[in-house]
C-alpha positions as CSV (number, residue, x, y, z in Angstrom):
1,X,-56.7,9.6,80.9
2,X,-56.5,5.5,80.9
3,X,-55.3,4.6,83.8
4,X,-53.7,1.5,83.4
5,X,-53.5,-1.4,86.3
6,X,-52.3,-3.8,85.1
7,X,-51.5,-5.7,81.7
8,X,-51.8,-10.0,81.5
9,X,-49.8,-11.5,78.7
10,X,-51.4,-14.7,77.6
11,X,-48.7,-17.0,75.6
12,X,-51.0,-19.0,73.0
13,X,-50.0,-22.0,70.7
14,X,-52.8,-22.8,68.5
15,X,-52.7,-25.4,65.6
16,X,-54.2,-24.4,62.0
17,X,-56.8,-26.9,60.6
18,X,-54.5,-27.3,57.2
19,X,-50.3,-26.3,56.9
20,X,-49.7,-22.9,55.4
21,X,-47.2,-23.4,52.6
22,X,-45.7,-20.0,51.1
23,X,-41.8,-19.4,49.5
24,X,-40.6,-19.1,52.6
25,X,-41.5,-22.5,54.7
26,X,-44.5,-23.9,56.3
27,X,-46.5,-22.9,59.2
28,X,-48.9,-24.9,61.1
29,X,-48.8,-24.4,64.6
30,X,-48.9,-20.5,65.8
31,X,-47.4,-19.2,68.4
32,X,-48.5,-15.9,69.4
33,X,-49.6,-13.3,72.5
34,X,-52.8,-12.1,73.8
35,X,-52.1,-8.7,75.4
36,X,-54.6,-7.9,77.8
37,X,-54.9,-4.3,79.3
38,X,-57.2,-3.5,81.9
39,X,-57.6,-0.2,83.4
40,X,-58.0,1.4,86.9
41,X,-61.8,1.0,86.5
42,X,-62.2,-2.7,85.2
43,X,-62.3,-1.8,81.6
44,X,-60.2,-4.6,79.5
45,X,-58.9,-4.2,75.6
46,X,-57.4,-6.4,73.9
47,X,-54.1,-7.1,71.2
48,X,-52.4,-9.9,69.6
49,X,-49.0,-10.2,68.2
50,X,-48.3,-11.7,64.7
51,X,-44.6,-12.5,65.0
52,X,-43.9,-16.0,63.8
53,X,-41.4,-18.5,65.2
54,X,-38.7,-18.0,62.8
55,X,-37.6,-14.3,61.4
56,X,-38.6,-15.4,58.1
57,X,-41.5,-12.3,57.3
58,X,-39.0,-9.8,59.1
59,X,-36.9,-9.9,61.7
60,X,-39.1,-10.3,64.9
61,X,-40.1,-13.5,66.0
62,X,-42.3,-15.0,69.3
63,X,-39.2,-14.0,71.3
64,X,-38.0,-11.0,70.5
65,X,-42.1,-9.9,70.8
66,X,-41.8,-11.0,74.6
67,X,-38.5,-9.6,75.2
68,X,-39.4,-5.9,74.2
69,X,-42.6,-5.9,75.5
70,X,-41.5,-6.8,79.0
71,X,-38.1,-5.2,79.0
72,X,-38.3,-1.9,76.7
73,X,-42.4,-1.0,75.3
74,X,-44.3,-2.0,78.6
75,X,-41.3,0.0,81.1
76,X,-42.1,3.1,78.7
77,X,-45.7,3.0,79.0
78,X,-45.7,2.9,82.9
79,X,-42.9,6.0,82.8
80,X,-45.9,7.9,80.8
81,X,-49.4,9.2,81.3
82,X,-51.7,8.8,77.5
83,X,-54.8,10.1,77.0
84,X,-55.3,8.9,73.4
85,X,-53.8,5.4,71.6
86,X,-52.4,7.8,69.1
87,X,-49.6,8.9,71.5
88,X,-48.4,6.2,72.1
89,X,-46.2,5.9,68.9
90,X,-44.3,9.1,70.2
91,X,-44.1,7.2,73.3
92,X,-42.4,3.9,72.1
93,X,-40.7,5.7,69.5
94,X,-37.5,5.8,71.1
95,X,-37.0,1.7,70.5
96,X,-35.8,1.2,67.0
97,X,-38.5,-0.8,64.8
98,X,-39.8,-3.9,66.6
99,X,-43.1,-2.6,65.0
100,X,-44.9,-6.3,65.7
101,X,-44.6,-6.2,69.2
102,X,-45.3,-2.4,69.3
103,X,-48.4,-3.2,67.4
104,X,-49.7,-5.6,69.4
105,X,-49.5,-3.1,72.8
106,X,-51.0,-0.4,70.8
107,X,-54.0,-2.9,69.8
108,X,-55.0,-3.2,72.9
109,X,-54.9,0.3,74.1
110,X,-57.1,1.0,71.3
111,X,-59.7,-1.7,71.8
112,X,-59.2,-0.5,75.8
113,X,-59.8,3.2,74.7
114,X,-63.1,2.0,72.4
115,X,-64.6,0.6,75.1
116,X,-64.2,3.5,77.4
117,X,-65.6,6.2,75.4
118,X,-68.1,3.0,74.9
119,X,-67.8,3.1,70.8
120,X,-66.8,0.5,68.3
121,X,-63.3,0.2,67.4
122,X,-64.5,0.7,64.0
123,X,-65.8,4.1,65.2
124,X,-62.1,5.3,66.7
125,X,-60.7,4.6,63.6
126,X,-62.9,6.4,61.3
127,X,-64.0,3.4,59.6
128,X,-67.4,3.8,57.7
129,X,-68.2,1.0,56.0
130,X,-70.8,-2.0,57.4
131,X,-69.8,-4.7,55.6
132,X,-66.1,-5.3,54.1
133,X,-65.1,-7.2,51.1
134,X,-62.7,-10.7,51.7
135,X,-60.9,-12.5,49.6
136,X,-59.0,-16.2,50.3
137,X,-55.5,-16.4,50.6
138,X,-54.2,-20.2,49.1
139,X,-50.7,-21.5,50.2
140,X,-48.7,-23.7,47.8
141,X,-50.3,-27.1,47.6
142,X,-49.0,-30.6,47.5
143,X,-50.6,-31.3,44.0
144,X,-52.8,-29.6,41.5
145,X,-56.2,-31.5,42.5
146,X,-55.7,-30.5,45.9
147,X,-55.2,-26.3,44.6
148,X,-58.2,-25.9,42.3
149,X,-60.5,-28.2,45.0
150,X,-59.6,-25.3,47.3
151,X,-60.2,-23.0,45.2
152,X,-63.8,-24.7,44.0
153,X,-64.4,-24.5,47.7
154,X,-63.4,-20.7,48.0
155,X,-65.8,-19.8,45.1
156,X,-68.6,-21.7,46.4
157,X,-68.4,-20.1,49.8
158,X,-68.8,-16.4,47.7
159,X,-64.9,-15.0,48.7
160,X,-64.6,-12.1,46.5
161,X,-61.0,-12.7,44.9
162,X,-58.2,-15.9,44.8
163,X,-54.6,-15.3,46.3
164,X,-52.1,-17.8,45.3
165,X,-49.0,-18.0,46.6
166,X,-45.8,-18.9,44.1
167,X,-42.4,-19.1,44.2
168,X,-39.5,-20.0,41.1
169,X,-40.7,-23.5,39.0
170,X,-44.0,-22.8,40.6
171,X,-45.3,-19.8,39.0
172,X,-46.6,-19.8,34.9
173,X,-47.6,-23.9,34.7
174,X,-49.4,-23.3,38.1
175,X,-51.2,-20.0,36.5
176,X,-51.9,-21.9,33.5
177,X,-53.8,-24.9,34.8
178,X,-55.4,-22.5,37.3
179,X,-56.7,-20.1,34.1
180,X,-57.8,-22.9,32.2
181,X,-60.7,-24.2,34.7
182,X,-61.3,-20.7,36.4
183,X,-60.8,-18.1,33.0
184,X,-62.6,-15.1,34.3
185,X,-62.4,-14.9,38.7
186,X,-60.3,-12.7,40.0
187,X,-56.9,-13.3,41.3
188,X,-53.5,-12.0,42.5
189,X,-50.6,-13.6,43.1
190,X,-48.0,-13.5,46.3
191,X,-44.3,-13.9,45.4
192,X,-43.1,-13.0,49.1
193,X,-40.1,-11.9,47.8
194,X,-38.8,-15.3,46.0
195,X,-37.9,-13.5,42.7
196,X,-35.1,-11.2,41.3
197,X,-34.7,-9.0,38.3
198,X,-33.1,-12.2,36.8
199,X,-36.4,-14.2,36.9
200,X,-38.1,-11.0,34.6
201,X,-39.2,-13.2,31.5
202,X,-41.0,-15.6,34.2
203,X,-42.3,-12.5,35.3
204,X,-43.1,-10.7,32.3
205,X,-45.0,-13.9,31.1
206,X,-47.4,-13.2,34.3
207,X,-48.9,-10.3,32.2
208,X,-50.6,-13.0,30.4
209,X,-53.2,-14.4,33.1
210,X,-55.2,-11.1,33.5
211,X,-53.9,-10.9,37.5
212,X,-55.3,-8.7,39.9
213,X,-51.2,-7.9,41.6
214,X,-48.6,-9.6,42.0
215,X,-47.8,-8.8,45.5
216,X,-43.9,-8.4,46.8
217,X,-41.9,-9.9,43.7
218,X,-38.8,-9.0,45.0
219,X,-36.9,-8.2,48.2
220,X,-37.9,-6.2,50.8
221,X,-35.2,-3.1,50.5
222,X,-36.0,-3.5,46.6
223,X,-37.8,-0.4,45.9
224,X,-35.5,0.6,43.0
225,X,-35.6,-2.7,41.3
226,X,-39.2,-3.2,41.8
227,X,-39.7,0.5,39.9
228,X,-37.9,-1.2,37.0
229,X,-40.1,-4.3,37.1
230,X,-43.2,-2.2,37.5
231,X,-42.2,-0.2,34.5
232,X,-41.4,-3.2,32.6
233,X,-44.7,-5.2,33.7
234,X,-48.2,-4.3,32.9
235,X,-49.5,-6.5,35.5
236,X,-50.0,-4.1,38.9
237,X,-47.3,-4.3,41.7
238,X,-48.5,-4.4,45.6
239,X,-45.8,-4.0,48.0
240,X,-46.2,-6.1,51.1
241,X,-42.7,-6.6,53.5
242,X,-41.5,-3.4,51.8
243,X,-43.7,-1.1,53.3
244,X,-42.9,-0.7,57.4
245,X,-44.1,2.8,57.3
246,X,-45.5,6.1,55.9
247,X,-41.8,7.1,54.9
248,X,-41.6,3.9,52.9
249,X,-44.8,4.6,51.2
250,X,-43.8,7.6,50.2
251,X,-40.9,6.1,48.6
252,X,-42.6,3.7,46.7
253,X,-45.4,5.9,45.3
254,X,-42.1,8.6,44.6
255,X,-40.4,5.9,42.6
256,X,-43.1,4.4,40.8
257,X,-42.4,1.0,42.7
258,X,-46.4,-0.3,42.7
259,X,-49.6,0.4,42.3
260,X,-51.2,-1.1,45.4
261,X,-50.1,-1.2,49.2
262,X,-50.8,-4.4,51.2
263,X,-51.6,-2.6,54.6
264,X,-50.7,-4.8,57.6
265,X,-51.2,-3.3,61.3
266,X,-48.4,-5.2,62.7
267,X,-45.8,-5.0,59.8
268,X,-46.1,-1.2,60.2
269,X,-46.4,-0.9,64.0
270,X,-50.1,-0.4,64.8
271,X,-53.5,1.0,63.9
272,X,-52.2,4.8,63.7
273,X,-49.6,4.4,61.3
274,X,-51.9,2.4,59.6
275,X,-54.4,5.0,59.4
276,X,-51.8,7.8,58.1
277,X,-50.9,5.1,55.1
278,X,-54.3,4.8,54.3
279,X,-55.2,8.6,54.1
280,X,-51.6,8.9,51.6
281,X,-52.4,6.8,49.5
282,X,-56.4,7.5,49.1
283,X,-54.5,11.2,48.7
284,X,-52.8,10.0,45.9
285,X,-54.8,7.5,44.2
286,X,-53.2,4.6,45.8
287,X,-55.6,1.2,46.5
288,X,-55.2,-0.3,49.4
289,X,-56.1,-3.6,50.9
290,X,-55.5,-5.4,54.7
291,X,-53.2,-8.1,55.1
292,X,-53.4,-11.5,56.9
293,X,-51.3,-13.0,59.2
294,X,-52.9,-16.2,60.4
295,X,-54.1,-14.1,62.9
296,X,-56.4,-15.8,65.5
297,X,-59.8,-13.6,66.8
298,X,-58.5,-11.0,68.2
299,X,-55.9,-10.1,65.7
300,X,-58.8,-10.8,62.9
301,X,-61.0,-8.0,64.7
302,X,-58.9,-5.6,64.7
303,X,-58.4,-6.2,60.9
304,X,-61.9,-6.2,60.5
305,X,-62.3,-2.5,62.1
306,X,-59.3,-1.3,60.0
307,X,-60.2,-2.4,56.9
308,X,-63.6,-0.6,57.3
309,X,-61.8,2.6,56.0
310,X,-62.9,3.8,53.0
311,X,-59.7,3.3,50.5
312,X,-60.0,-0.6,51.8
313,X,-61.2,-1.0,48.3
314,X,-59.6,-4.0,47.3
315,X,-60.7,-7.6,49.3
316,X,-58.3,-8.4,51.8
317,X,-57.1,-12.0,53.5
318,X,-59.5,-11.6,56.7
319,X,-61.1,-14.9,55.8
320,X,-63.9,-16.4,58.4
321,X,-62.5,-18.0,61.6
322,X,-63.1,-21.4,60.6
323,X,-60.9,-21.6,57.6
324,X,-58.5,-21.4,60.0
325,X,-59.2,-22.9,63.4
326,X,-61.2,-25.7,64.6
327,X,-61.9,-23.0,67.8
328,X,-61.5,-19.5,67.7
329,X,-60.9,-17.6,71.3
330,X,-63.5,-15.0,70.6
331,X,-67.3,-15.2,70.3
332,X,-69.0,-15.1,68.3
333,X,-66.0,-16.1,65.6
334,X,-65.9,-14.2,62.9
335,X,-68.2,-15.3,59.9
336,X,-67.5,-14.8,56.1
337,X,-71.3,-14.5,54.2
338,X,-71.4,-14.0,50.5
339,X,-67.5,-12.7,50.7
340,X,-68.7,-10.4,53.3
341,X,-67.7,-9.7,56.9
342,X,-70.0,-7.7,58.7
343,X,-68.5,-4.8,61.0
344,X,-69.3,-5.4,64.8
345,X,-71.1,-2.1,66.2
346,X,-70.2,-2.8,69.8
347,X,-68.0,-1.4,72.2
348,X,-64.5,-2.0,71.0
349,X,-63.7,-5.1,68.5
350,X,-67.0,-6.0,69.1
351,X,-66.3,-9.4,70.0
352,X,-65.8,-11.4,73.4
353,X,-63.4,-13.3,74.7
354,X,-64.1,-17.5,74.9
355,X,-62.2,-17.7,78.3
356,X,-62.4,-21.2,78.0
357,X,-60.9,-21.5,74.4
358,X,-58.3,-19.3,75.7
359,X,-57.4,-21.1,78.6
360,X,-57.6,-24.3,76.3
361,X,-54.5,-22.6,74.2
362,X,-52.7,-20.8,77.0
363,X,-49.1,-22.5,77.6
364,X,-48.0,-19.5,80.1
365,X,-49.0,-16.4,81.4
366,X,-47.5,-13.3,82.9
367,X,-49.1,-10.1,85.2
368,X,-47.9,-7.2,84.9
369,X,-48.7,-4.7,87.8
370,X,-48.4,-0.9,86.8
């Protein structure tokens, strides 16, 4: 049984070394959670919530995460006894969604239940691989230069694919000055929902540049239209902020809606139903790949133990900790070599804590007693 005593939420505000320009805004300072759960016997794991400031990715944001953890998911989990991480979706299942802030408890109560049965989380999960594949995820740049220098620099440090990010008027030039100086790397593209049906000869005309995906053309509830585009389009479809769930996966794979799911941990609500997603659609043939959500160290662990799953067969966005942050709160950070990430083999996420980083980033703190 895990006994919990107590869980310590650590509010964080950490600035990124460069802005992070996608369709929907900019992002430069995150604002996030470190959940800490520690157990009757001293045993700590660790989460970390994604939610950004504004409900511009879905609807959660830093404050809704706060307000259900403390008022609704943290009040359930004293009311229960768990013997396993995978119970508690039944447990939280009651509240509606929320799946970022559900995620981000459940995190920890995995990396918590790794380190008691003294295995990697890696190892609870069923991952099997020992090194995973990473690619580099590029937000919208201010000019040209400044795009294919990054992407020089992403190449030279051996990142395994190119994500662009583009949005209407910023799409087929882009692709075409991008094509002429790099013809043959790989690369898929990330709409984040910016286009309708009634952009579909701008979209058609992305057949042309040999893409890996174009990842969540459409909107979110779009499922139908993005059949229709995916039947129109040779070019593969991966759905990102569509998919919240197995039952939306099945949906999409049902209605021929793409060809590749964008697995995120907190989008969908945590590791298990991240795990169920993955065995559906290596059932039926689906590709999957993991996500990024400018997570800081903790969050980037766990990403790094998930996407050590077999049918993680496509590079996901877990770049190195550097591209990010001028500090990291773990130790070591995580390092990308040769478009690699090597899987930790300790006890949980296999990294530490920097206490001092953390403290450096902390702007409050709560303790909850159980």
């Amino acid at each position: 049984m895990l006994s919990i005593d107590k869980i310590i939420l650590h509010r964080l505000n950490m600035r990124l070394k460069h802005p992070f320009v996608t369709s929907f805004g900019t992002t430069q300072d995150k604002d996030f959670f470190i959940i800490e759960v520690i157990d009757e016997d001293g045993y700590c794991g660790y989460g970390e919530s994604v939610a950004f400031d504004a409900p511009w990715y879905t609807e959660e944001t830093v404050k809704t995460t706060i307000h259900m953890l403390t008022d609704f998911l943290i009040p359930l989990l004293k009311k229960n006894h768990i013997t396993h991480p995978r119970e508690l979706v039944e447990i939280l299942n009651p509240i509606r969604r929320n799946h970022m802030a559900k995620a981000a408890l459940e995190g920890a109560i995995w990396d918590l239940y790794a380190k008691r049965e003294n295995i990697s989380l890696q190892q609870a999960l069923g991952g099997e691989k020992t090194f995973i594949d990473v690619g580099m995820s590029i937000g919208i740049q201010p000019t040209m230069i400044d795009l294919l220098n990054k992407i020089e620099r992403a190449l030279e440090d051996g990142y395994k694919r190119i994500k662009l990010k583009i949005k209407p008027g910023h799409d087929v030039q882009l692709l075409r000055h991008v094509r002429r100086h790099f013809p043959n790397i790989p690369i898929m593209v990330d709409a984040n929902s910016a286009y309708t049906l009634d952009d579909l000869p701008i979209l058609k005309q992305l057949d042309d540049f040999d893409l890996m995906m174009i990842e969540q053309p459409l909107q979110q509830d779009d499922f139908i239209e993005h059949a229709k585009l995916q039947d129109t389009i040779s070019t593969p479809i991966c759905l990102d902020e569509s998919i919240h769930s197995l039952n939306d996966v099945k949906l999409a794979i049902k209605l021929g809606s793409c060809k590749v799911i964008n697995i995120k941990s907190g989008r969908v609500g945590g590791l298990t139903e991240s795990i169920k997603i993955h065995d559906y659609c290596q059932k039926h043939h689906i590709p999957v790949w993991c996500g990024g959500m400018l997570e800081a160290g903790v969050g980037r662990a766990h990403n790094v133990a998930l996407a050590s799953l077999t049918n993680f067969s496509l590079p996901g966005d877990t770049a190195g900790s550097s591209h990010y942050w001028e500090t990291d709160i773990i130790t070591p950070e995580v390092v990308v070599k040769d478009g690699k990430i090597k899987v930790p083999t300790g006890a949980g996420i296999g990294y530490a804590i920097d206490w001092e980083a953390l403290r450096q980033f902390t702007v409050s703190k709560q303790i909850i007693d159980f």
